[in-house]
PASEBA-1860 file (N, C-alpha, C; in nm, 3 decimals):
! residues 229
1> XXXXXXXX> 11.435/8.969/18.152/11.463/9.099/18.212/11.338/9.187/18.211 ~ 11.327/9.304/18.364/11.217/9.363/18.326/11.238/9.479/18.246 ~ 11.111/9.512/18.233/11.107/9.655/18.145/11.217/9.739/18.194 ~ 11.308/9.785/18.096/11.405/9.932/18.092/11.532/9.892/18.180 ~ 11.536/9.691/18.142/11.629/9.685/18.208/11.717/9.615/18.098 ~ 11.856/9.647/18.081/11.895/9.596/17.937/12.002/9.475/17.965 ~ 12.072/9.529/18.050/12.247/9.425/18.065/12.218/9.353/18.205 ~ 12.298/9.213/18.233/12.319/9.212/18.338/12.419/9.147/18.373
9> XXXXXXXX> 12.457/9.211/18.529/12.638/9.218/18.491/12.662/9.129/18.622 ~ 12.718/9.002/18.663/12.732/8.907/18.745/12.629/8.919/18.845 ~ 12.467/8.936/18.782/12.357/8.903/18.868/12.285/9.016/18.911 ~ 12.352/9.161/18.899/12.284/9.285/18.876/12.275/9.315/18.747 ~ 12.107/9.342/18.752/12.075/9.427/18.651/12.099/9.570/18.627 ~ 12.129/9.600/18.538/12.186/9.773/18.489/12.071/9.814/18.447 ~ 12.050/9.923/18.466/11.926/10.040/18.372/12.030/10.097/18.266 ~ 11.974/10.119/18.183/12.036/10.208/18.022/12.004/10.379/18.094
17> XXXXXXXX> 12.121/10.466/18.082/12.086/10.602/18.130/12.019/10.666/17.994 ~ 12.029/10.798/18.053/11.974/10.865/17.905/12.078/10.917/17.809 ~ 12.068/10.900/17.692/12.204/10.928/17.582/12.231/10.755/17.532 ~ 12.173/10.673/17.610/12.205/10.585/17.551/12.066/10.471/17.536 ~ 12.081/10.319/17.494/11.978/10.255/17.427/12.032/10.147/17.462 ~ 11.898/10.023/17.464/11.911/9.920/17.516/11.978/9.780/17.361 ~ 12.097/9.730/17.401/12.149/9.679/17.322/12.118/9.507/17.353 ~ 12.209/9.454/17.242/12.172/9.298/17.306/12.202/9.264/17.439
25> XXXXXXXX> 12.292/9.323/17.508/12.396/9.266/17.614/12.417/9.400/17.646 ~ 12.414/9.473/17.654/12.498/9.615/17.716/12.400/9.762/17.646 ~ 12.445/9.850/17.753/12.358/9.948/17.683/12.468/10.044/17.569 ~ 12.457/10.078/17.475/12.508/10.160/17.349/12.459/10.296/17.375 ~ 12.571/10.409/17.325/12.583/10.519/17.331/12.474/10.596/17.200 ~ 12.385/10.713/17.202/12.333/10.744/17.095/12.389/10.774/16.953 ~ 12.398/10.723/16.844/12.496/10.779/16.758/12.510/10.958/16.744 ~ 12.578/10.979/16.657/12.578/11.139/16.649/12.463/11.148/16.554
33> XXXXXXXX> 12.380/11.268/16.553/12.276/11.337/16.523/12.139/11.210/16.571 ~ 12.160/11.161/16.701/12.050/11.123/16.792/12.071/11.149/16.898 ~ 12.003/11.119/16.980/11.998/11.133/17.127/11.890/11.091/17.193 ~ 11.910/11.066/17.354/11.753/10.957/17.389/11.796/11.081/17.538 ~ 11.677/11.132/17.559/11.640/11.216/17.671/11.576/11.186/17.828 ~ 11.618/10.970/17.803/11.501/10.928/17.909/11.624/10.803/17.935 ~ 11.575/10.704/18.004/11.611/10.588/18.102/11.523/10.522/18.007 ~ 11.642/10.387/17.993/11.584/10.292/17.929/11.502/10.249/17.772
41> XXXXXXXX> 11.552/10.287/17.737/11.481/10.337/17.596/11.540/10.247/17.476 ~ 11.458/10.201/17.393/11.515/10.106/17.309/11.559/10.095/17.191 ~ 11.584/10.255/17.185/11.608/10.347/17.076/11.622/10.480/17.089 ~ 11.716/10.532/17.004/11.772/10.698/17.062/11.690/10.779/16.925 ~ 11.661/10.841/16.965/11.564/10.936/16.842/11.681/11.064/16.790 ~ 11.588/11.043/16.599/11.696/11.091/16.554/11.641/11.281/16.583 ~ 11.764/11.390/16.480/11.756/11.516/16.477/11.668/11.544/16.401 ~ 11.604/11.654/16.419/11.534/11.694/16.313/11.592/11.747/16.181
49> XXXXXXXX> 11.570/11.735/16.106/11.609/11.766/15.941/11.719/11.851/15.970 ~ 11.842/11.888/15.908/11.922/11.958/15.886/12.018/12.007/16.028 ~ 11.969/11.906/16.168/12.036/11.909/16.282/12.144/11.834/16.297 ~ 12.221/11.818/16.355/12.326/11.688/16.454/12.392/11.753/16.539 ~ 12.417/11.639/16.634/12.464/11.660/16.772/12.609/11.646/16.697 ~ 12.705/11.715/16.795/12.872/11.705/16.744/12.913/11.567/16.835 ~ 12.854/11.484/16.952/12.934/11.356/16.956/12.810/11.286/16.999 ~ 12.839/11.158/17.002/12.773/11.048/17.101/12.734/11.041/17.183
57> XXXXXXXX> 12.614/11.013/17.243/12.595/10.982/17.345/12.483/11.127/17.369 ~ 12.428/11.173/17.334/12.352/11.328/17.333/12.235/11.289/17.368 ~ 12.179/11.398/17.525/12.101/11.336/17.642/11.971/11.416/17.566 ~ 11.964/11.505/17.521/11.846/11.619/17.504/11.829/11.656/17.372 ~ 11.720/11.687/17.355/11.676/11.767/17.207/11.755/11.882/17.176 ~ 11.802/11.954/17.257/11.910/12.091/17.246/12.036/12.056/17.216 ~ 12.080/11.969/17.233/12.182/11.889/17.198/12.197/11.912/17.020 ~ 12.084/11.906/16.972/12.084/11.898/16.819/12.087/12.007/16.756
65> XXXXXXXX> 12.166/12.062/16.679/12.223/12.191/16.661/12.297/12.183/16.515 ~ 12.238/12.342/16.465/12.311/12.317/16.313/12.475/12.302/16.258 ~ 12.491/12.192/16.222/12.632/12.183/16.195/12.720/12.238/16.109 ~ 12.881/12.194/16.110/12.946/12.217/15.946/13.050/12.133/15.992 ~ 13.090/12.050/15.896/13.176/11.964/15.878/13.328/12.001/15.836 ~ 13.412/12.015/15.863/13.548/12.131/15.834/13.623/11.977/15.729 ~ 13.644/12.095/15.676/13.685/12.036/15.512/13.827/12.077/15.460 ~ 13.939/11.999/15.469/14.063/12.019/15.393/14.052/12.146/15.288
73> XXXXXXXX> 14.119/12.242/15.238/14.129/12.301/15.113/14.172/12.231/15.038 ~ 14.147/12.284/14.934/14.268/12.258/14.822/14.369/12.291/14.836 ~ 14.510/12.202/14.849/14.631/12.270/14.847/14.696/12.335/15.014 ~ 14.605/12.289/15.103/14.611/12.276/15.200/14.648/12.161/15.277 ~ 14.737/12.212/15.393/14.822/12.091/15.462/14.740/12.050/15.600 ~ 14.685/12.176/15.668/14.619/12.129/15.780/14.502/12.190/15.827 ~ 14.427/12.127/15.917/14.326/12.273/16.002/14.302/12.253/16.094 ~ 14.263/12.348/16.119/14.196/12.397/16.328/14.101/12.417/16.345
81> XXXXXXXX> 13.960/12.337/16.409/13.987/12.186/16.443/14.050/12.078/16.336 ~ 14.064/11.971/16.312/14.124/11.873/16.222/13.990/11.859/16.113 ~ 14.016/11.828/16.015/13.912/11.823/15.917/13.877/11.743/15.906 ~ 13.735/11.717/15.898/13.636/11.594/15.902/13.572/11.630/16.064 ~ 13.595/11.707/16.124/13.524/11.708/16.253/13.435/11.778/16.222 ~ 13.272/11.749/16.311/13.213/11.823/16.321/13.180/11.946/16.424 ~ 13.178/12.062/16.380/13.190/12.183/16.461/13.035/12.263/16.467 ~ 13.000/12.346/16.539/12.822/12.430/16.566/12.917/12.515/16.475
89> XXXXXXXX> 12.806/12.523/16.364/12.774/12.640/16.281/12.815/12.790/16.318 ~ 12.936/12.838/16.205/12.987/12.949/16.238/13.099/12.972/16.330 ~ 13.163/12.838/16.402/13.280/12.820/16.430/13.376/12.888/16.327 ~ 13.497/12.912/16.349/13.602/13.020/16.253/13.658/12.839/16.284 ~ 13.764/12.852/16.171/13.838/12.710/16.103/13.959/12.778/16.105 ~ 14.090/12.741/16.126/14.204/12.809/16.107/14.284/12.689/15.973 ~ 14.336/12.739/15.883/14.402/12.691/15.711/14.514/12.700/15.741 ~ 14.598/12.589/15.751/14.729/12.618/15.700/14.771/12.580/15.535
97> XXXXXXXX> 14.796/12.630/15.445/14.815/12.616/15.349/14.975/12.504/15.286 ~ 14.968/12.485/15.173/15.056/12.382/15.158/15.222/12.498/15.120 ~ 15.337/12.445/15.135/15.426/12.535/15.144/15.420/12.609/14.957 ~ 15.428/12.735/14.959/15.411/12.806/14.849/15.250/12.869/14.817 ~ 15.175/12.837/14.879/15.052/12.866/14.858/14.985/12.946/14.983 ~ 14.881/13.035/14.936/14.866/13.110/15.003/14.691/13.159/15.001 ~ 14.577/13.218/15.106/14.521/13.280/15.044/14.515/13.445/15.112 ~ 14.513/13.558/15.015/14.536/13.667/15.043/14.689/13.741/15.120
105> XXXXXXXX> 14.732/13.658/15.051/14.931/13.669/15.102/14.966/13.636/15.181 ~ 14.886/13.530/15.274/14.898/13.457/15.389/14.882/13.324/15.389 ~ 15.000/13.224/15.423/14.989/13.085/15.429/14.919/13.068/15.540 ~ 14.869/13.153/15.634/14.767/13.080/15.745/14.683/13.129/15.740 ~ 14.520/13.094/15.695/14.414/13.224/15.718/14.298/13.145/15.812 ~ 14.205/13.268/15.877/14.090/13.192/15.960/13.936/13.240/15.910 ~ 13.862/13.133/15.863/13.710/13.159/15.802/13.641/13.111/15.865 ~ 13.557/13.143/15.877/13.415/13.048/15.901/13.379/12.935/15.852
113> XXXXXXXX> 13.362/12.794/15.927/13.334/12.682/15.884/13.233/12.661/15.746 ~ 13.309/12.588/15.656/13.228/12.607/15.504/13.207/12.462/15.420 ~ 13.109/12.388/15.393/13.128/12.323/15.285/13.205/12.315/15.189 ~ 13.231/12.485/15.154/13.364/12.480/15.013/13.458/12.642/15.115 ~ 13.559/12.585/15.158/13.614/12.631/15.203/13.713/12.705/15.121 ~ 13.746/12.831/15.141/13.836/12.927/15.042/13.984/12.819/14.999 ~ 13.955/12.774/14.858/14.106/12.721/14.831/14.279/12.798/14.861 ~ 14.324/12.726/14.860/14.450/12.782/14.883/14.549/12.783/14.737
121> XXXXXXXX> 14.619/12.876/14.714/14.665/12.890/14.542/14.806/12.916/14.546 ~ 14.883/12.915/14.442/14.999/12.978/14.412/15.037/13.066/14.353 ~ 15.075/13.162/14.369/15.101/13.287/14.236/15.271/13.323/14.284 ~ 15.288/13.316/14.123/15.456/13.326/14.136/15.464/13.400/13.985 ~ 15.553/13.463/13.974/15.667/13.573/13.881/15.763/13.489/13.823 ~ 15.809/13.484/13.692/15.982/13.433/13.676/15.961/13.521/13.505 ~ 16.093/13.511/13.469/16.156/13.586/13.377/16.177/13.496/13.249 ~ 16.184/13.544/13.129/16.243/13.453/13.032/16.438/13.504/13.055
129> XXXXXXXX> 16.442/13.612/13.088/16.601/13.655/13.115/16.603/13.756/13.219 ~ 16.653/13.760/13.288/16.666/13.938/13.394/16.742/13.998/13.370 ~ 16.859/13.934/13.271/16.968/14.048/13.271/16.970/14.051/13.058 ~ 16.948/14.230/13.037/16.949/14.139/12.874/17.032/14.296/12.850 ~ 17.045/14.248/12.723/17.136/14.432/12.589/17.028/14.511/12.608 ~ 17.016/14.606/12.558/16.923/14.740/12.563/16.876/14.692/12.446 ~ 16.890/14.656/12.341/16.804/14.611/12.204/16.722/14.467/12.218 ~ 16.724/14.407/12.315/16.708/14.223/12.334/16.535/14.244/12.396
137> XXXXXXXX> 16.537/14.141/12.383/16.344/14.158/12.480/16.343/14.067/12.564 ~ 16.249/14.058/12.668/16.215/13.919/12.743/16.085/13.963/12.802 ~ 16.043/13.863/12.875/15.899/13.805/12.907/15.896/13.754/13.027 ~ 15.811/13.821/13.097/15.738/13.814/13.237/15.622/13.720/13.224 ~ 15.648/13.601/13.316/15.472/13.512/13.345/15.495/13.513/13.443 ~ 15.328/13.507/13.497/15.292/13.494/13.620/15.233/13.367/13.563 ~ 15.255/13.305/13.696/15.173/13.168/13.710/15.110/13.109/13.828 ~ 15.009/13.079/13.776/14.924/13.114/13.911/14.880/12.930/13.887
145> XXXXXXXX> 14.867/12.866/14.024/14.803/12.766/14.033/14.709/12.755/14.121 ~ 14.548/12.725/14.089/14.454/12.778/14.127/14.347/12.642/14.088 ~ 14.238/12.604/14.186/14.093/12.544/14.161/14.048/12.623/14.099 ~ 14.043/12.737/14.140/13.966/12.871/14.099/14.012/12.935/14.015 ~ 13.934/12.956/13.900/14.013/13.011/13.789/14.027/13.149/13.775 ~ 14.123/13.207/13.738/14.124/13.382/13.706/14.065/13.379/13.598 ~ 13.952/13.507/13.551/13.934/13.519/13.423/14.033/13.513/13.311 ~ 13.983/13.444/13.193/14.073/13.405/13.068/14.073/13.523/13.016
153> XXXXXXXX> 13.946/13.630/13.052/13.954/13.725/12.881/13.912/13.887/12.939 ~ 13.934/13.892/13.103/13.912/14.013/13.185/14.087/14.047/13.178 ~ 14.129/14.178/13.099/14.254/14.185/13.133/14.314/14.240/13.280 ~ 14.222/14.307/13.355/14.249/14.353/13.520/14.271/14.217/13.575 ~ 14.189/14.089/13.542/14.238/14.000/13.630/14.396/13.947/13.642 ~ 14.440/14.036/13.554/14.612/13.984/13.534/14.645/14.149/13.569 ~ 14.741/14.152/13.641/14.847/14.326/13.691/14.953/14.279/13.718 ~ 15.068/14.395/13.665/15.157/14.361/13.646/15.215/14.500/13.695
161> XXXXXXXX> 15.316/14.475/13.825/15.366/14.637/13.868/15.549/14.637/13.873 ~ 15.559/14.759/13.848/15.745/14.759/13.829/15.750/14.876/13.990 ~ 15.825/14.815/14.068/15.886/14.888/14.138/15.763/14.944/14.227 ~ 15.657/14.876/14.269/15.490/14.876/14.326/15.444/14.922/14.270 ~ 15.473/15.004/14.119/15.372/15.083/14.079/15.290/15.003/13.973 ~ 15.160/15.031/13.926/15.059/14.938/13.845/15.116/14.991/13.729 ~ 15.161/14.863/13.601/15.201/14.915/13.454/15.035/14.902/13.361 ~ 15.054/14.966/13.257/14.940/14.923/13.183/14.959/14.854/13.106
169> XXXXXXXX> 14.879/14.760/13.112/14.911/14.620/13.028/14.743/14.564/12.983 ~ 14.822/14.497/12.907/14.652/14.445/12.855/14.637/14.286/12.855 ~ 14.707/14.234/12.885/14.787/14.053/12.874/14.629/14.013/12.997 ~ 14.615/13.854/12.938/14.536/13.822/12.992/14.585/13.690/13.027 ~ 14.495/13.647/13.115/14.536/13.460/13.156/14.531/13.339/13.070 ~ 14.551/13.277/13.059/14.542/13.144/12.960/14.544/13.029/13.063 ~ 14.461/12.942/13.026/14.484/12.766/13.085/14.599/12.715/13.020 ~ 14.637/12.647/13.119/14.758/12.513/13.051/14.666/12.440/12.976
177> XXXXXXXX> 14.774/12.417/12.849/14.662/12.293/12.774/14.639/12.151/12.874 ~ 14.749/12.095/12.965/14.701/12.017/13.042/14.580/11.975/13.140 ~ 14.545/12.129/13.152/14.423/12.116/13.212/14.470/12.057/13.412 ~ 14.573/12.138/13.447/14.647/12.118/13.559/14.601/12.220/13.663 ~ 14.455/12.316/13.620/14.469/12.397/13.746/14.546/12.514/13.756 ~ 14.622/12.486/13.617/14.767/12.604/13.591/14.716/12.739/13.490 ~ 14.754/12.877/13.534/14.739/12.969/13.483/14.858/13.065/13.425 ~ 14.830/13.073/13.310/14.949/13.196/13.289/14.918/13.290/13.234
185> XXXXXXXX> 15.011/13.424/13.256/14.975/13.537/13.208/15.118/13.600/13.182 ~ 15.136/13.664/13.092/15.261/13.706/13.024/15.274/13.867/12.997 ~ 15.396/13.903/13.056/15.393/14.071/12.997/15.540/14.069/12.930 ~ 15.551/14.156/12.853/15.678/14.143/12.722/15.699/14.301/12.732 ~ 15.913/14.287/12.786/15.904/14.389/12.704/15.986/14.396/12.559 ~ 15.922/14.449/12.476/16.009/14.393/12.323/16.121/14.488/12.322 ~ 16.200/14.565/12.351/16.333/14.650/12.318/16.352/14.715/12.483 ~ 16.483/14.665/12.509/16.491/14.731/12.648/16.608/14.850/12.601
193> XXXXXXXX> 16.528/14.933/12.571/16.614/15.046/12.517/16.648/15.135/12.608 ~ 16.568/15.128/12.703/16.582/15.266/12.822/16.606/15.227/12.945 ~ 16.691/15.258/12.992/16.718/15.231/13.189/16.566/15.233/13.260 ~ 16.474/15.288/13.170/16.372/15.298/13.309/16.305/15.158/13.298 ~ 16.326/15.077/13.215/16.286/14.917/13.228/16.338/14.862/13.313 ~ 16.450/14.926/13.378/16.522/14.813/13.499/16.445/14.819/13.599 ~ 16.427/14.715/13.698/16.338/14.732/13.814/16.265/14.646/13.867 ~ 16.201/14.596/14.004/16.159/14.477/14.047/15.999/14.486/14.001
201> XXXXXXXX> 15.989/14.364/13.925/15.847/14.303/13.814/15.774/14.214/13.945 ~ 15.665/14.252/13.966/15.612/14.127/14.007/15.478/14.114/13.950 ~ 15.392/13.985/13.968/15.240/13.984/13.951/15.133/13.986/14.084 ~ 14.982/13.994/14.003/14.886/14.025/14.097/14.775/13.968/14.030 ~ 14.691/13.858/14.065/14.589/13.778/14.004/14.491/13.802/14.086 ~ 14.391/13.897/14.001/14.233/13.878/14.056/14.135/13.728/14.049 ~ 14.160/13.640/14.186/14.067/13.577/14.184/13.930/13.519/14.290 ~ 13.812/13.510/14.233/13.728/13.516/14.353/13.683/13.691/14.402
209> XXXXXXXX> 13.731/13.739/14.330/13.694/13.898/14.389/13.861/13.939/14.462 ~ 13.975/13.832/14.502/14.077/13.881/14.545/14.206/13.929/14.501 ~ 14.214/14.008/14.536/14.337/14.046/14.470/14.490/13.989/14.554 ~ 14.550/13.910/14.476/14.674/13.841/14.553/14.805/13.810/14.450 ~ 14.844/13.871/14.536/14.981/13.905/14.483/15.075/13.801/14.502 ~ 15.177/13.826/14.372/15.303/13.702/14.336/15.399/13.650/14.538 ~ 15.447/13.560/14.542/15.510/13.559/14.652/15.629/13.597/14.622 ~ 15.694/13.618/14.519/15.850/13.612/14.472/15.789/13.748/14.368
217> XXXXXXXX> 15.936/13.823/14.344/15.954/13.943/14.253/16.066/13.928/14.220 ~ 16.079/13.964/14.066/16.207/13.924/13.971/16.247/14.081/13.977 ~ 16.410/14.088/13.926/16.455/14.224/13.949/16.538/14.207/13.834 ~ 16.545/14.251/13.761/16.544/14.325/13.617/16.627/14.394/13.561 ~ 16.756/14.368/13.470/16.874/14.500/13.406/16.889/14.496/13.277 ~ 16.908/14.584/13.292/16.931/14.645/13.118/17.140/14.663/13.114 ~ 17.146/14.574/13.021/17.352/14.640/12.990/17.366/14.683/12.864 ~ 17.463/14.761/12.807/17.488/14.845/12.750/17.616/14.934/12.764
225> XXXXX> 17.645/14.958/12.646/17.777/15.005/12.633/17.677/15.204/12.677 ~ 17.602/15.216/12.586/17.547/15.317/12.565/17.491/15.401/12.690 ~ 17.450/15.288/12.781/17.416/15.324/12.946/17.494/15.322/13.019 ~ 17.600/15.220/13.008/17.714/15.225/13.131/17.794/15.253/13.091 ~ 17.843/15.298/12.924/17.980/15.332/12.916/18.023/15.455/12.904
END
């Protein structure tokens, strides 16, 4: 065969276009982050350092463009584009999160294409009792399941509000001893002596700089002969 001529197909010879390269038998498409800008070529030249083309077959040097690779979250079910594709730098990614998880009180959020893409978490409220005597106590955890850890020993990273309003509390987060990703934080009240303890408890975990709140809120009574009778 002559020069820049690669395949030949029942007695015609084919030329290799540009984007692609001369193979044993047929001409081949440029892989991604190459491209061949000419006819016939016996090799597709690669990107320069820190470039790639987003598909195959890429005719020109402009073609090569800074990428990001879209990356599953944590705790995440899907994304927009599909993850593992490559997208031009600064594309927005749309998260759907896994059911119960959220980031910034939203199971769907949209960022900018990232290597470490904002995880997706859980934060939830439950009670040791909701309904107790006016002398009895119980205990509020939040539990937060998180990559990202809330501070262990910042007590703001744990809030705790009755009825939207912020209580003062000083309770901080703890790891599961399992080492599961799992966070808890606990508020107590020890004597429910007064009606003004009744009321919807929820939590609020500073993490990452965000503040995100429980998805569920527990609602809270006090009984008594002394209050209701």
């Amino acid at each position: 065969l002559s020069s820049g001529i690669n395949a030949e197909y029942g007695g015609v010879c084919t030329e290799c276009a540009a984007g692609t390269y001369k193979g044993t038998d047929s001409c081949i498409d440029c892989a991604i982050g190459y491209y061949s800008d000419d006819v016939s070529q016996d090799e597709c030249t690669e990107c320069d350092s820190g470039l790639s083309t987003l598909s195959t077959g890429s005719t020109d040097s402009s073609d090569c463009i800074s990428v990001c690779t879209v990356t599953l979250p944590t705790h995440a079910s899907s994304t927009i584009p599909t993850a593992g594709t490559n997208v031009a730098e600064g594309t927005d990614v749309t998260v759907t999160c896994d059911s119960g998880f959220q980031v910034s009180g939203s199971n769907t959020y949209t960022e900018t294409c990232s290597d470490s893409p904002t995880a997706c978490l859980s934060v939830s409220t439950t009670v040791s009792s909701n309904t107790v005597f006016e002398e009895d106590s119980t205990t509020f955890t939040c539990t937060v399941i998180s990559s990202v850890a809330p501070s262990t020993s910042d007590a703001t990273a744990c809030k705790w509000y009755k009825d939207s309003s912020l209580l003062d509390t000083t309770a901080t987060f703890s790891e599961s001893s399992d080492s599961s990703s799992t966070y808890t934080c606990e508020y107590e009240i020890s004597s429910a002596e007064d009606v003004d303890s009744e009321g919807d408890y929820t939590c609020e975990a500073v993490i990452n700089g965000n503040d995100e709140q429980s998805t569920d809120t527990v609602s809270f009574y006090v009984i008594g002969i002394y209050l209701y009778g």
